[in-house]
N, C-alpha and C positions, 0 to 999 in steps of 0.2 A: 504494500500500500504506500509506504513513504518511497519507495524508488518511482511509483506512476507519479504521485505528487510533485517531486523535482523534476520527473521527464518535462512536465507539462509547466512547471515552472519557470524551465531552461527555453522552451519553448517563445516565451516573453519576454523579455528583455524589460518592462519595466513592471512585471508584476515580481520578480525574481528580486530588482532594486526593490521594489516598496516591502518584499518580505523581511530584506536586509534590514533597512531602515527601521521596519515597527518592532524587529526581535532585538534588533541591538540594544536599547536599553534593559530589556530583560534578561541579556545576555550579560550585561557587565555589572548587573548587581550580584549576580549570583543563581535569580532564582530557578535557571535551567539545570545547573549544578546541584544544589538541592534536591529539587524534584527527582533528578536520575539517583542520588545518594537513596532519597524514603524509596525507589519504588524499589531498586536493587537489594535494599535491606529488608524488605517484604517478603519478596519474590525468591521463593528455596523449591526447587523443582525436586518431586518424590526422589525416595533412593532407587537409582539407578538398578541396587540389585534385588530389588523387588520384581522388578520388569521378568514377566513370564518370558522364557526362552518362545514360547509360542505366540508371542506378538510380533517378536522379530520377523519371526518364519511367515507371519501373514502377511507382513509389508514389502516382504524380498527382501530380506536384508541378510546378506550370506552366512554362515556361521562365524566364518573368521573373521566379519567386518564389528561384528558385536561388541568385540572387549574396545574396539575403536570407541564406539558409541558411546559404550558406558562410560569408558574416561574423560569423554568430550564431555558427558552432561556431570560429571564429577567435579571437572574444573568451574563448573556456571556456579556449582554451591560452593 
């Protein structure tokens, strides 16, 4: 969703400038930085080794690709 948003953003030339302009004060107080701090400090995706070996096997996801997976979503907690 936010990569179509920029496509179409990039698209304009001064709707891209007036995004600049109306984020930039919000941007140098802080309160984008905040915001991503609460919502990451929220947000703890389940244990990974809870995950039924057979959910893998329903999405395609090979056997060997798995321990990938689980360590990628290990590192987001």
């Amino acid at each position: 969703m936010v990569n179509t948003i920029y496509r179409r953003l990039a698209m304009n030339e001064e709707a891209l400038d007036w995004c600049r302009e109306n984020t930039k004060p919000i941007i140098l107080i802080g309160v984008i930085d905040r915001a991503g701090e609460q919502i990451t400090g929220e947000l703890v995706i389940g244990d990974a080794a809870t995950f039924p070996a057979e959910v893998f096997r329903l999405e395609g996801v090979a056997e060997d690709q798995c321990p990938v997976i689980l360590a990628v979503i290990d590192r987001y907690n």
